[in-house]
N, C-alpha and C positions, 0 to 999 in steps of 0.2 A: 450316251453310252448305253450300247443294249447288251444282255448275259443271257443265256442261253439255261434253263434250268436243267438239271443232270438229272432231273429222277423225270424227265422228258422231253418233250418237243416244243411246250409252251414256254414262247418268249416272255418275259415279265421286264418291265421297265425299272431297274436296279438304281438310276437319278435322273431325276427330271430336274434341269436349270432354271431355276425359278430368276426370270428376268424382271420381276419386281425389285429385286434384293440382290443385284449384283455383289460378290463378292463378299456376302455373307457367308457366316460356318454353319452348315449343314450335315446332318447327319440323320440316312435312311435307313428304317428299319422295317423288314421282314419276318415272317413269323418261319419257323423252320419250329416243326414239330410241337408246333403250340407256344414256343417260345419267342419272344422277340429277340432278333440279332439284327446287332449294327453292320453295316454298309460305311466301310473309312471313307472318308470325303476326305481329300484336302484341304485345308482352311489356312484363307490367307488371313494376315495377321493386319490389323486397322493400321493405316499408318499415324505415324506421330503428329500432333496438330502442331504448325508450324507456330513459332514464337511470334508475339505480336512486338513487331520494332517499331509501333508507332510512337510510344514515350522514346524511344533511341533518336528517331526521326526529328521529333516538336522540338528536342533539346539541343538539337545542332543547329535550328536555325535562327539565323540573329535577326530577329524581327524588327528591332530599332536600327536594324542599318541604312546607310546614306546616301550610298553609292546610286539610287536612283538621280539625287538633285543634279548631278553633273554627266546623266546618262545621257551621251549621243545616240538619239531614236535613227534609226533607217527612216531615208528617203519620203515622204508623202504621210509620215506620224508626226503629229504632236505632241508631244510627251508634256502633260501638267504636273509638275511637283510644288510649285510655287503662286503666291497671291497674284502677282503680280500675274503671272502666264494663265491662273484663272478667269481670271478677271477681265483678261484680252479675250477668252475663249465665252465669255459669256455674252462679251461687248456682239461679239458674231453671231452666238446662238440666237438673242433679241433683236437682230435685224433681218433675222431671217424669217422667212414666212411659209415656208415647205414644208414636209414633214422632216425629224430627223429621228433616225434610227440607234438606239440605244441596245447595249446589251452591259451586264453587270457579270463581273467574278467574284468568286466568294468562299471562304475555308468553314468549317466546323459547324455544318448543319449535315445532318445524318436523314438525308430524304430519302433512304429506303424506309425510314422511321417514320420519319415527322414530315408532317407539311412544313413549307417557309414559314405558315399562318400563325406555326404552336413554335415555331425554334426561328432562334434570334442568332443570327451569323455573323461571320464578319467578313465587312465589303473589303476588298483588295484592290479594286480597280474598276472605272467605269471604260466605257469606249463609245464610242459615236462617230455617223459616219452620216452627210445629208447629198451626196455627190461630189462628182469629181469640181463642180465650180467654187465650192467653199474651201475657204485658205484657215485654218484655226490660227495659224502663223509659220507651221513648218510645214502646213499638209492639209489635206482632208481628214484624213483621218485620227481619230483625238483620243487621246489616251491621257483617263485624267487617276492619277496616282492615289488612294486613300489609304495608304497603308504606313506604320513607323512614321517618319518625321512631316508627314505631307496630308496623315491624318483630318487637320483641320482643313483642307482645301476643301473637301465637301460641301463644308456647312454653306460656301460661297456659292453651289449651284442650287439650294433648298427654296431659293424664288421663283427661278427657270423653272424646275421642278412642278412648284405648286401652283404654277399659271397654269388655267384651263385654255388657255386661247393659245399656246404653244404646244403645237402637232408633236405628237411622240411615237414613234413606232419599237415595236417589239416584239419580241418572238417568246412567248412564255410570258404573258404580262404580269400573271399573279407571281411566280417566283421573284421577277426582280420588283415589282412593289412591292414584298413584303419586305424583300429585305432593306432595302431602304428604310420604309417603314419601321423598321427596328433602329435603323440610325438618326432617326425626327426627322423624316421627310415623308410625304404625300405627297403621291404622284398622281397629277392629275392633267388633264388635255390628250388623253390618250385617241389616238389617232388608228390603229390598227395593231391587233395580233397578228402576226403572220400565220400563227400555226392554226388558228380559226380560218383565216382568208384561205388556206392550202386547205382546209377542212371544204368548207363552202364549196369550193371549185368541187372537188373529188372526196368523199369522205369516207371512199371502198379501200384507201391508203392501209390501215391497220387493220382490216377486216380480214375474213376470210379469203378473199377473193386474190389478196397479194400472195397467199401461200399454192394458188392452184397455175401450174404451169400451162401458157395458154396452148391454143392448137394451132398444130404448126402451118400457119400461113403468114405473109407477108405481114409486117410489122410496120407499122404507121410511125417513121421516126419523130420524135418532138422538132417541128419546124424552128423552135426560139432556141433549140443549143445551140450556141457559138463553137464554131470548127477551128480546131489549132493542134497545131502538132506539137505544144509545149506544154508542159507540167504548166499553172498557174502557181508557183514558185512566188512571186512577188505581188501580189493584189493590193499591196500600198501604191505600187511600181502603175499596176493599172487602172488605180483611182483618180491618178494625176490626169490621167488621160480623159476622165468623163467616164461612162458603159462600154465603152467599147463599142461605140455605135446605137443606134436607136432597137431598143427590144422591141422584140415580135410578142405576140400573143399568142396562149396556147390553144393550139387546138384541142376539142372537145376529142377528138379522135386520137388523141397523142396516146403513144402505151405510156402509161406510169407503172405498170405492173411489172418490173423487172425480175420478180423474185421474193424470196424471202427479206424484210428489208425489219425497217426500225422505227415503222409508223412516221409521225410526222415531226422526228427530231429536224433538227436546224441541218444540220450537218446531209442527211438522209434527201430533204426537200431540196438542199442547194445541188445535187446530183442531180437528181430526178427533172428539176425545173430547167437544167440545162444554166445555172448560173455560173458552175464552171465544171471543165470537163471532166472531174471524178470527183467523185462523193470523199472530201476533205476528213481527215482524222478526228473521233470524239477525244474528247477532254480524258476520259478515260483510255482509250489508248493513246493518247500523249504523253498524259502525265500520271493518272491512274493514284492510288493513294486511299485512305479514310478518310472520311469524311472531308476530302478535295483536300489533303498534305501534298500532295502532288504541285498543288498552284500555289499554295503557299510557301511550299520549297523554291520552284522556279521563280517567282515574284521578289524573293529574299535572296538567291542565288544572282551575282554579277553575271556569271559563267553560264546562265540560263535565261536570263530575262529577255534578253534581245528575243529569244525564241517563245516566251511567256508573251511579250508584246506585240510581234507579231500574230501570235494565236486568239486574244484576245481582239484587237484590232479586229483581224478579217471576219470575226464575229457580227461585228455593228455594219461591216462593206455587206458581207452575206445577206445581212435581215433587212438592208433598205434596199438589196438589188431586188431580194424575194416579196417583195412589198410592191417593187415598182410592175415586177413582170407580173402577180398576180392583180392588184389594183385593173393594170390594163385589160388584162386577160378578160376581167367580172366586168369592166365598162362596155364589154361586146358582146356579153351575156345583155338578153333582154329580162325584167322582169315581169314574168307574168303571171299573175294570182285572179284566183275568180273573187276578189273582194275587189277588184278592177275593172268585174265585168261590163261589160257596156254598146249599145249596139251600135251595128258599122257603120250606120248612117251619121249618126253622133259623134264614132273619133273620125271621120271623112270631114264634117264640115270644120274639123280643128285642124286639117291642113295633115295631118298623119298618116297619110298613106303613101308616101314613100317608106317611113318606120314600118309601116303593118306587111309590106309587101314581102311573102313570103314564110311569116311564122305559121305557127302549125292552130293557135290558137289566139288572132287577131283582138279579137272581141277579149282579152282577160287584159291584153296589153298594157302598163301601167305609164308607159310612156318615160321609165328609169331603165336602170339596169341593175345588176346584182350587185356590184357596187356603191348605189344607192342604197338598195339593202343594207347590206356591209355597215355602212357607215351609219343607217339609221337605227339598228337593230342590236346587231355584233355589239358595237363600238360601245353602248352604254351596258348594254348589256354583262357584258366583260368588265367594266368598270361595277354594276351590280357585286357579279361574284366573289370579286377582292373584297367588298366591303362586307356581304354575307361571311368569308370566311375571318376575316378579320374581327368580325364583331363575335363568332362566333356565338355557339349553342348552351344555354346554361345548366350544368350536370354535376349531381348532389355526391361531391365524392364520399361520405359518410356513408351513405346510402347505399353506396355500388359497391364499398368495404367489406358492408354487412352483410350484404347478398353472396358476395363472391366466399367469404369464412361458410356460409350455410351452404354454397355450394361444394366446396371441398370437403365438410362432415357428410354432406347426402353423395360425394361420391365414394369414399373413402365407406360406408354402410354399403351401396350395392357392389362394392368390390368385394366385400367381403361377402355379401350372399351368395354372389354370382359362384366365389372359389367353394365356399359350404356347400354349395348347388352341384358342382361339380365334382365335388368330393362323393357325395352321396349315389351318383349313378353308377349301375352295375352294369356290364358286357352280358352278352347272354346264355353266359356262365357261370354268372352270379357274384364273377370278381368283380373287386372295385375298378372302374373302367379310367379315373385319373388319378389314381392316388397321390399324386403330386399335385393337383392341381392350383394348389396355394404360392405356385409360382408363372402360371398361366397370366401373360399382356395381356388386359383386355384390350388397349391402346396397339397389337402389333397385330396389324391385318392377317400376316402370316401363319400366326397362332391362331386366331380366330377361324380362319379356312380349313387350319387341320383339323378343327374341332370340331367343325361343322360337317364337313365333306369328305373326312376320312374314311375311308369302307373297309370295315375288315374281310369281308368276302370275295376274294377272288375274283369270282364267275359276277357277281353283281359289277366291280370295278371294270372288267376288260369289256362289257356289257355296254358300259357308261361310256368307257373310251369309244368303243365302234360306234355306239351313236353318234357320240359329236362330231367326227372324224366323215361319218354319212351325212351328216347336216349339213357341211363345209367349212367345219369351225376348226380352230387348231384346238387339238385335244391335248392342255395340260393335265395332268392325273397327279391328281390330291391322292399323296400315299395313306394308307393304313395306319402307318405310323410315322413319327417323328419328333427326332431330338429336338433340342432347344439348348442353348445357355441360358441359366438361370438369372442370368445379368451378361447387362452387353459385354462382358470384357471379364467376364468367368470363369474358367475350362470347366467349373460344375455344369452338369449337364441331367435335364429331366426330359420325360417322356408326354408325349399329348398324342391321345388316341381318340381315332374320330367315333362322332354318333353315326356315321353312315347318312347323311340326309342328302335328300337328291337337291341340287342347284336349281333356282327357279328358274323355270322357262314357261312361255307362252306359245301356247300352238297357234298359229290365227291362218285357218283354212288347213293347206297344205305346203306351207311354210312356216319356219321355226326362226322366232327371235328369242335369244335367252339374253338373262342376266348376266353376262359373262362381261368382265373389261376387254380392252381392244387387244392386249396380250394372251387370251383365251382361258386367263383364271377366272374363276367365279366370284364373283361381287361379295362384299362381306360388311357394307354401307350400314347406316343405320333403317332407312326404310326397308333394305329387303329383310334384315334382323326381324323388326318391329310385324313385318309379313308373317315369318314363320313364328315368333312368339304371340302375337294375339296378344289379350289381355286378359291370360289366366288367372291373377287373384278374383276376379270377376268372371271366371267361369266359359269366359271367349278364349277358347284354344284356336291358337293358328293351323300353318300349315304345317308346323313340325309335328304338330300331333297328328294330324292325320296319317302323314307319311310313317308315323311308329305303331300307331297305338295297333294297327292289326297285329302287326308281328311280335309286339315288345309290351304292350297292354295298355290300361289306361294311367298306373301310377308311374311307369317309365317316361311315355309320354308325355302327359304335365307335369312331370320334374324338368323333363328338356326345355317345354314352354316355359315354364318361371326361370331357368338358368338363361335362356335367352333374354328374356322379357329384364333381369337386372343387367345385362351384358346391354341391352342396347340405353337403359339406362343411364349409366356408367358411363355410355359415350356420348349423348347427347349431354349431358352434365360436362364430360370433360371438354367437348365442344365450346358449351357456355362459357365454360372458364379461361380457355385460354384462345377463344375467338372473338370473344365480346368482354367481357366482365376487366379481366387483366389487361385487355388493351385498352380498354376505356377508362380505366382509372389512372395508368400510366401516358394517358392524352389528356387531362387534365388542367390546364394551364391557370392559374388565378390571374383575376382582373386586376386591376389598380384598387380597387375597394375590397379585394380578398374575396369577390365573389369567382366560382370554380365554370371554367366553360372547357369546351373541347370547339377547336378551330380545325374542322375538313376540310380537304380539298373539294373545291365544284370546279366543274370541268365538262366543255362539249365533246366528251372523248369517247361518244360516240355515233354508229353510222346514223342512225335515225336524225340525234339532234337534241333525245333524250341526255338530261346531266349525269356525270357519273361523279360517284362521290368516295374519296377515296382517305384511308390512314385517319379517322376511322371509319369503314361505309357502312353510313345509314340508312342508304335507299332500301335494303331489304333487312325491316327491324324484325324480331319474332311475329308471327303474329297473336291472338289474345291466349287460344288455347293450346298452342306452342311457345308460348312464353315463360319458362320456366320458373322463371327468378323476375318476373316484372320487373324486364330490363327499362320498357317506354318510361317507369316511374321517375325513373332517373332522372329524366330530361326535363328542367323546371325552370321556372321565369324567379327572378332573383326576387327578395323580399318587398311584398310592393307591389309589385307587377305580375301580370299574367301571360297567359298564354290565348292566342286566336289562331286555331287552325281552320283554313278554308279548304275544303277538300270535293275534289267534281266528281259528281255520281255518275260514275257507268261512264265517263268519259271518252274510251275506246269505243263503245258501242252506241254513240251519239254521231262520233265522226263516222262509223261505219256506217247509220244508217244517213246521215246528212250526203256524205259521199257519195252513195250508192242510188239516195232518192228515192229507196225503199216506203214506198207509204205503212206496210205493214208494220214497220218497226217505229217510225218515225210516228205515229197513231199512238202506240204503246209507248214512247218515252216523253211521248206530249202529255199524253193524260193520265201518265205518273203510274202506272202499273205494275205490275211487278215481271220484267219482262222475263227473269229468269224461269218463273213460273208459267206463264204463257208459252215460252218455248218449250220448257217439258209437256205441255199440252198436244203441241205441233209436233215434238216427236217420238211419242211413246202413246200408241193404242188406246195402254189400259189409264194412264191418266188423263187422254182425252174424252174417252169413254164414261170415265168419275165423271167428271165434271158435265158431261151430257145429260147424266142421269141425277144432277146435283148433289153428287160426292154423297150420294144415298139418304141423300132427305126426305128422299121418298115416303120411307118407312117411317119417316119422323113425325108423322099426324098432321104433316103441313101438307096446303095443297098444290096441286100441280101447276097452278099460272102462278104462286107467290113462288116457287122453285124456282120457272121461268125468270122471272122477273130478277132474281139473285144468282142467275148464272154467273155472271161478269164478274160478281162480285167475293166468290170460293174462290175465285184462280189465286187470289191475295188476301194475305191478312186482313182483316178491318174491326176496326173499333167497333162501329157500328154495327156492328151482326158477333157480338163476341161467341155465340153459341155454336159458329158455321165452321165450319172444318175448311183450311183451306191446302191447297198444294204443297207449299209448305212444311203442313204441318202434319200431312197424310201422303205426301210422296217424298219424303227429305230426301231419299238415294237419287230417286230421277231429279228432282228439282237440282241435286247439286253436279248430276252427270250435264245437267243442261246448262247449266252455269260454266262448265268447262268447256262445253260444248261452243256456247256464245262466243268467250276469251279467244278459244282456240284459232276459231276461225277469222275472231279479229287480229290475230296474234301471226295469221296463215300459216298455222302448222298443218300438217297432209292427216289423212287418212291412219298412218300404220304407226306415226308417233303419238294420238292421238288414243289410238288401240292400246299403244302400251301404257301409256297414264290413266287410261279406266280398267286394264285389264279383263278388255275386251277383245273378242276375236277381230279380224279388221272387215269379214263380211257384216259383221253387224253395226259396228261403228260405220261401215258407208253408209250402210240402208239411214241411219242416223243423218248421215250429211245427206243424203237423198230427200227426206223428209222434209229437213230444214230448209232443205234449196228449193222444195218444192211452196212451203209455208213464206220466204222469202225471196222468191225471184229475184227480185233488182239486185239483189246481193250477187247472184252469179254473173250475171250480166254484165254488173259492175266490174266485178276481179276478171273475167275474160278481157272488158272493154281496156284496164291498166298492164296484163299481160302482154295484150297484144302490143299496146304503144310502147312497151317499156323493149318490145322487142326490134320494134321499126328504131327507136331514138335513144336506146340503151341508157336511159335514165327514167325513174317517174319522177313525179312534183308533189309537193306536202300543201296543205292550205296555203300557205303563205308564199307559195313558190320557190323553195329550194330543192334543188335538185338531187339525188342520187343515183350515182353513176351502176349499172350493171356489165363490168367487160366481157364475164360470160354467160351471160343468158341464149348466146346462141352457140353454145359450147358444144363440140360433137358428144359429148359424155352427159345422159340426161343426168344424172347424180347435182354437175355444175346447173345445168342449166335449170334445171328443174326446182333448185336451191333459189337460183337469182329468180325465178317469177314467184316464187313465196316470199319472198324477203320484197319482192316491189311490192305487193301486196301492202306486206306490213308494214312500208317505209312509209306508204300514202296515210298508213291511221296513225302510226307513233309519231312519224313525222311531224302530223298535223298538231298531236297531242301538246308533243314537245313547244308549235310553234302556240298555242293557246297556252301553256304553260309559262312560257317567254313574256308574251305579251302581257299575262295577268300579272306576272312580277314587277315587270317596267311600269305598269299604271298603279299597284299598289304602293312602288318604292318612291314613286314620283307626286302623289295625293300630296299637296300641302296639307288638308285636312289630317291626314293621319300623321301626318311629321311634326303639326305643331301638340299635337295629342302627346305624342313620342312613342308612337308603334311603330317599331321598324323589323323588316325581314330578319329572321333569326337562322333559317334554313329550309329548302324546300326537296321535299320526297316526292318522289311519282306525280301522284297529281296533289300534293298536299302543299300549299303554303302558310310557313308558321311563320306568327308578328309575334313580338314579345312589346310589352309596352303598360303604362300604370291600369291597375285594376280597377279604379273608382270609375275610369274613361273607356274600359272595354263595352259597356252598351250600346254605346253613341260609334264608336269603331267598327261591331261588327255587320251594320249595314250598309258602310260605305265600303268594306269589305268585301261583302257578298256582291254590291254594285256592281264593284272595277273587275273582279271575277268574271260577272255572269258575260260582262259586254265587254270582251278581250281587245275588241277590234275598235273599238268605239272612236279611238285615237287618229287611227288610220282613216277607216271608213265610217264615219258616224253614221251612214244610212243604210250600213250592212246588216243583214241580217243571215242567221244561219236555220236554217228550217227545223231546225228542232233548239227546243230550248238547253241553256246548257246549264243544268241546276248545280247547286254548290251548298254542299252542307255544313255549317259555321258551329264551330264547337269551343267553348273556353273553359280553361283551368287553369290551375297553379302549375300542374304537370302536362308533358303528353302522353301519357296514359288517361287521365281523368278526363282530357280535353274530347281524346279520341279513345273510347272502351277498346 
């Protein structure tokens, strides 16, 4: 809506739709003769929150009902209610020798909440399905009853169950382990995840790469779907039958990128892989409910279960057909890792060259396939992560009580400065500029903008408008003023009038990136806050005062920096509290000895292969001096016991330089350097320059060959020379731009993202990678040499050989393409991370040494692995520790070696804070 002003020709923008806040009450105000007037907005009114009829729901359904014992199952199911029908379906499971496919139902676990690990649910029904040649007695497929009168049938499969030598397949292994789990069963013989093996093949599934529509040429359709002109309506009806013929394997070439999709659920991957011709309904749109009342209704319901059964069922057909086409698929994947390497003459006289004929890289060949992997790696591995989440991490809920009461008085104190702060500032008028402001969210981003970026001046606002609008930006305009309700649901109504402060932006050459979200308001985060307020009690004014003090002096301008500085406060506290503190004492669970753990999800759930850790995630803790409330404290080995965190130093930039073959690097991480230091050498003049001239020891009465001779030695701290200034400790800005510098390019972030995290223009940040590229060659070399293959074979490879897929790196749009060869980049070092990471957990969880000690993995972060285990015995632990650590591969290749060593630093305490400062 635009209005036209009457006392001229200047349009003035009367509302702007703040598309943050749909359908919020608004109201713009104007000045007309010095005075503020409102601007009527319409406000629509919140609607009513619907009644929750869950208690209505739990109460009508009759859970002890019966009506399963005499339920006629459909055609090709087995319906188990009774011992007897157990007992026959057992007699079958123990002669068989295949894998079988399992899937589990389940009511009253709330996993937007909790993991399986922390909430104990209740099973309703198992299902299994091993092919169309197994008979359970009415069917293939088996549907075995645990719910109301049939209950005890369970306990009858907890043998099948706990045999390691009986193949189990799954899709989601941790969910239905635990829950079992919760009903006394151990599940173990685990034979394959499906949603790992659909990872493995393709792991670009949930990534970015599904959301980008490809370019429009011929589409490589999936060779393995089966063509029918019929709904699959019956797949009890088509298990009788066998597969439907013998499956195909997928092509590497196949599109899986249909669209926006649902990552690698069951339902999502039985589409995609062509297991049947449309992507089958989630449990949620079926039956939909809290915490799954939905399957609980059906399962209790005569009038529904036929269609509960059926649903369930084709679960367990689903996850062994997607087991069988992926399995094949990975036995025609070859494995090839350079811990394989070996010369041609060598695998020639072992008879393998029909195998080698034609790979791209003969000589790494391992003479398996990825399904080797799969089974040698995955398989136990996945079985690890249940038991990591299961044992869970040990955390002081006393502790994290007391922290979280001290963080609600420290917020409840800068709230209150922040509103005295803002009370106090005057317009430049000499009125009070919020006199209200004891009703200002620090918590509503909204509020915070107008306070910030309000302009009372006209000619400066429409100024600000045609810039951004000249930049190419959408130009929202943060009015001069604006109402508020003083509570959500108030018709009281107060006023917030801006400081006028310009929105950050960075010029870099003659291009403009600003701080602005992707809806063209300005960012109002806690780092850009922390930007313009500085650290004024201390006398470091930011960028607000610069932008005032000319105009508005030096005591307006540090009132705005301290009003900022408790406002970003305020919110990193409120952060703490209800991102960390209050979820973490609410995930709490007590052990059977009443000792308090929190049990996370771990998960390969992402593309690298890196874990992700989730409800509560601890891969990214505070760090020391962002640690508000020493959260790490928290985290502690139960009375008795300690703590052993093994943690790899510089581990990205080991594989980078191992990879790369960099001597220059690999020089510097052999003989322990400080390599952060070193590189700010290599790219900054003036601290190459120090360190030429001996960081000015010149002048120090020492002589010029003893200078010489301590060159090497200022680039890094040393004990041994306590007097000598090192890099360090006389360049901290550059030493830590160089440290980002290293990351980044392990990380292969560009040039202009890179610019914006030092707040640097991006011609200087190249000269920067110019520098660097010139100081480390093989490094360029290297990422040319992986760009270019990743774009001939639209995959690269991690140490260990797994793949990931790029579909568009030869994208017409360089945005895509340009994305997928930074991301091969940094598939090849996380990649690799991930699989050294892997392997270090499997040889430390596997040490009989350390099992009979009773150190066992408690949780692993980035590159950190924590053992919990008795204290008297943690001496003798932590070298067989750092052993199985240093030499990942030892298992596989015991004569492997990796060209730089790969050091590990071993820390113990009661807590992880004390273990790791």
């Amino acid at each position: 809506m635009r209005k036209e002003d009457t006392r001229g020709n200047l349009p003035i923008v009367a509302l702007i739709n703040n598309k943050e806040e749909k359908g919020s009450s608004t109201s713009i105000l104007t000045e007309a003769n010095g005075v503020p007037t409102s601007v009527a907005v319409s406000e629509e009114k919140p609607k009513r929150a619907r009644k929750d009829t869950f208690a209505k729901r739990l109460a009508k359904i009759d859970q002890e009902t019966d009506f399963r014992m005499h339920f006629t199952a459909p055609k090709g199911v087995t319906l188990v209610t009774t011992e007897e029908q157990a007992l026959r379906a057992i007699k079958v499971l123990e002669s068989h020798q295949g894998a079988v496919a399992w899937d589990t139902e389940f009511w009253n676990v709330e996993l937007a909440r909790n993991t399986p690990a922390h909430a104990s649910g209740e099973l309703l029904c198992l299902t299994a399905y091993a092919g169309g040649g197994i008979d359970f007695g009415s069917g293939p497929l088996l549907f075995v009853d645990c719910k109301g009168p049939s209950r005890h049938v369970l306990d009858l499969f907890k043998e099948y169950f706990e045999d390691p030598n009986k193949k189990k397949v799954f899709h989601n292994f941790a969910t239905d382990a635990h829950i079992m789990h919760a009903h006394g069963i151990t599940v173990r013989g685990l034979e394959a995840d499906t949603r790992y093996l659909a990872r493995l093949f393709d792991s670009s599934l949930s990534s970015w790469e599904d959301q980008v529509k490809p370019d429009k040429a011929p589409k490589v359709k999936n060779p393995s779907a089966r063509k029918t002109d019929e709904d699959d309506e019956d797949l009890a009806a088509t298990a009788l039958d066998g597969e439907s013929g013998p499956l195909q394997p997928l092509s590497v070439d196949c599109d899986l990128h249909s669209g926006p999709g649902k990552g690698y659920q069951l339902k999502r991957l039985v589409g995609l892989f062509g297991i049947a011709p449309h992507e089958p309904p989630t449990y949620k749109e079926k039956f939909g409910g809290r915490l799954g009342i939905g399957g609980l209704e059906a399962h209790c319901s005569e009038g529904k279960f036929g269609e509960w059964l059926k649903y369930a069922a084709d679960d367990a057909y689903f996850t062994y057909m997607l087991y069988k086409r992926l399995t094949q698929t990975l036995r025609g994947q070859e494995w090839c890792t350079e811990l394989h390497w070996e010369p041609m003459h060598s695998k020639l006289r072992r008879g393998m060259a029909a195998k080698l004929n034609g790979l791209s890289n003969p000589e790494m060949y391992s003479g398996l396939s990825m399904s080797d992997f799969a089974l040698g790696f995955y398989r136990p591995f996945t079985e690890l992560l249940v038991d990591i989440e299961r044992r869970g991490f040990g955390a002081n809920r006393e502790y994290l009580t007391h922290q979280l009461a001290e963080a609600g008085e420290d917020l409840e104190q800068h709230k209150e400065s922040f509103r005295s702060m803002a009370q106090l500032l005057k317009d430049s008028r000499g009125r009070p500029l919020n006199p209200q402001a004891e009703f200002i969210n620090p918590r509503s981003s909204r509020q915070i903008r107008q306070l910030l970026f309000g302009k009372p001046d006209e000619a400066d606002r429409l100024k600000w408008v045609a810039r951004r609008v000249k930049a190419g930006e959408e130009a929202q305009w943060v009015p001069p003023f604006m109402e508020f309700p003083i509570a959500p649901s108030s018709k009281q109504r107060f006023l917030i009038r801006g400081l006028g402060l310009e929105p950050l932006a960075y010029v870099y050459g003659t291009e403009r990136l600003s701080n602005y979200a992707p809806s063209g308001w300005p960012k109002v985060e806690s780092a850009i806050l922390r930007a313009f307020a500085g650290d004024p009690y201390n006398g470091d004014y930011g960028i607000a005062y610069h932008q005032l003090e000319p105009t508005r002096g030096h005591e307006h301008a540090a009132n705005v920096c301290r009003l900022l500085w408790h406002l970003q406060r305020s919110i990193r506290i409120s952060a703490a509290i209800t991102s960390v503190l209050s979820p973490l004492i609410e995930r709490i669970k007590d052990d059977a000895d009443g000792f308090g753990r929190i049990h996370p999800s771990l998960a390969l759930d992402t593309t690298t292969g890196r874990l992700c850790c989730r409800k509560p995630n601890l891969q990214n803790p505070p760090s020391a001096h962002n640690d508000l409330y020493s959260i790490r404290k928290a985290f502690c080995a139960r009375p008795g016991n300690t703590l052993i965190v093994g943690d790899y130093s510089q581990l990205e930039l080991r594989i980078l330089a191992h990879m790369s073959r960099c001597e220059p690097m690999i020089r510097q991480l052999n003989e322990g350097g400080d390599i952060h230091s070193q590189c700010a050498v290599d790219i900054f003049p003036e601290v190459g320059e120090a360190v030429a001239r001996g960081l000015g020891l010149e002048n120090s009465g020492m002589s010029r060959n003893f200078i010489e001779k301590i060159l090497d030695v200022v680039v890094d701290d040393s004990e041994a020379h306590p007097g000598i200034p090192s890099v360090k400790s006389k360049f901290p800005k550059h030493r830590q731009r160089a440290k980002v510098m290293n990351f980044s390019i392990a990380y292969g972030k560009g040039e202009r993202t890179l610019a914006e995290e030092m707040d640097l223009p991006v011609y200087e940040v190249r000269d920067m990678f110019r520098r660097w590229n010139n100081s480390k060659k093989g490094v360029e070399r290297w990422k040319s040499e992986i760009i270019q293959q990743a774009r001939d074979t639209q995959y690269a490879t991690s140490i260990l050989g797994r793949h990931r897929r790029f579909p568009h790196i030869k994208h017409r749009l360089r945005k895509y393409s340009g994305r997928s060869e930074r991301a091969a980049v940094n598939f090849v070092i996380q990649g690799s991370a991930a699989d050294i990471a892997m392997m270090a957990m499997l040889r430390v969880d596997a040490d009989e040494r350390l099992r009979q000690m009773g150190f066992r993995i408690v949780m692993q972060v980035h590159d950190e692995v924590i053992l919990e285990g008795p204290s008297e015995l943690a001496s003798e632990a932590v070298p067989i520790v750092r052993e199985l650590m240093e030499h990942p591969f030892a298992e596989l290749k015991p004569e492997y070696r990796m060209m730089i060593k790969l050091d590990v630093d071993i820390a113990v305490g009661s807590n992880w804070s004390d273990a790791k400062p």
